[in-house]
C-alpha positions as CSV (number, residue, x, y, z in Angstrom):
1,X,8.2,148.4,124.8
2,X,6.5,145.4,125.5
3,X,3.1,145.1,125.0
4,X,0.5,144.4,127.5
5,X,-1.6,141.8,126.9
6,X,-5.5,141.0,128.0
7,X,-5.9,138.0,130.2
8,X,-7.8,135.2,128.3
9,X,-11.3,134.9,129.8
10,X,-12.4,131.4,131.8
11,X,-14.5,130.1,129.5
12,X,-17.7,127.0,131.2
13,X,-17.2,125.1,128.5
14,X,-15.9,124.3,124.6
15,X,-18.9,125.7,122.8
16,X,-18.3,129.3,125.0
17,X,-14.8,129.5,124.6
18,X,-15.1,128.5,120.5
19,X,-18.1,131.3,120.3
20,X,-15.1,133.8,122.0
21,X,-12.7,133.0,119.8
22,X,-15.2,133.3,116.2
23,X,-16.0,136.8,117.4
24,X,-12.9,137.8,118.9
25,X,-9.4,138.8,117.5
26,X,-7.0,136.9,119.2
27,X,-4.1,139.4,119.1
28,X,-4.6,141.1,122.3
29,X,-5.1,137.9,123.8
30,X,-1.8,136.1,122.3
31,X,1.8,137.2,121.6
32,X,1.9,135.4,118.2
33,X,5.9,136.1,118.2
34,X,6.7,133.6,120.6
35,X,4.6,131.2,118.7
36,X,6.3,127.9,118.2
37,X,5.2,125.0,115.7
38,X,3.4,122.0,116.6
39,X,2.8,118.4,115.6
40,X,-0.1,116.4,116.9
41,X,0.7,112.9,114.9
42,X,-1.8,110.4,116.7
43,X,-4.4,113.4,116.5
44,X,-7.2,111.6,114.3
45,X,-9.6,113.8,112.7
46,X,-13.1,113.6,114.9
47,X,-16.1,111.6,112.6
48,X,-19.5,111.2,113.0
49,X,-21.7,108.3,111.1
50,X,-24.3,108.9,108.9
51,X,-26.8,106.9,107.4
52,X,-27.1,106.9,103.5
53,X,-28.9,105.1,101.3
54,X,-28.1,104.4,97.5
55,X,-29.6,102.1,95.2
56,X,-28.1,98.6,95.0
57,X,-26.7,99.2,91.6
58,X,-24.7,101.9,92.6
59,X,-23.7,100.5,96.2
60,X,-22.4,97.5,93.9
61,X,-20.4,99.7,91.5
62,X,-18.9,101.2,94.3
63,X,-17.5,98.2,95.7
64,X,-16.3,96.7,93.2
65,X,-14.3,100.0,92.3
66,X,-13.1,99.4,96.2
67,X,-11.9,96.1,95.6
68,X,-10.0,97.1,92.8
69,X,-8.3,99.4,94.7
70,X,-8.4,97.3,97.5
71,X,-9.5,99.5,99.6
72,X,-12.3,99.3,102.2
73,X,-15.8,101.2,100.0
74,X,-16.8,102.9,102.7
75,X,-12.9,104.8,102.8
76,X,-13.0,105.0,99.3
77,X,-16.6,106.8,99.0
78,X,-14.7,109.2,102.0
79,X,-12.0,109.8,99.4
80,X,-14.1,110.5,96.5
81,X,-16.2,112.8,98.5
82,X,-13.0,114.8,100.0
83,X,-11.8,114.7,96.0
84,X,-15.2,116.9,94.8
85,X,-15.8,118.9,98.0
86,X,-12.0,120.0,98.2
């Protein structure tokens, strides 16, 4: 027997529809069986800029460790910082 399931709710915007989902289970909603896999490959992570200051010394060290790599600093202080939060 098939089960019936609830209609998903119009939703005025993003910041409704993600508060829905974070307090709602999804399975009456969604029939997870007929799922199928995507791939997104141009999807690009979203970023937002910050501003940071650092001594000189260390700015320097960092660059340096960059060029070495050569790398841009600013991707490589992204992938140190993914390293120790990860």
């Amino acid at each position: 027997m098939k089960k019936k399931l609830k209609p998903v709710p119009k939703f005025r915007n993003e910041a409704e529809e993600r508060k829905f989902w974070e307090t709602n289970d999804s399975t009456p909603y969604i029939d997870w069986s007929k799922a199928q896999r995507v791939r997104f490959p141009s999807l690009k992570p979203s970023t937002t800029a910050i501003s940071l200051r650092l001594p000189v010394s260390l700015l320097e060290q960092i660059k340096i460790a960059a060029n070495k790599r050569d790398v841009p600093y600013q991707s490589l202080i992204k992938i140190w910082l993914s390293e120790k939060v990860g």
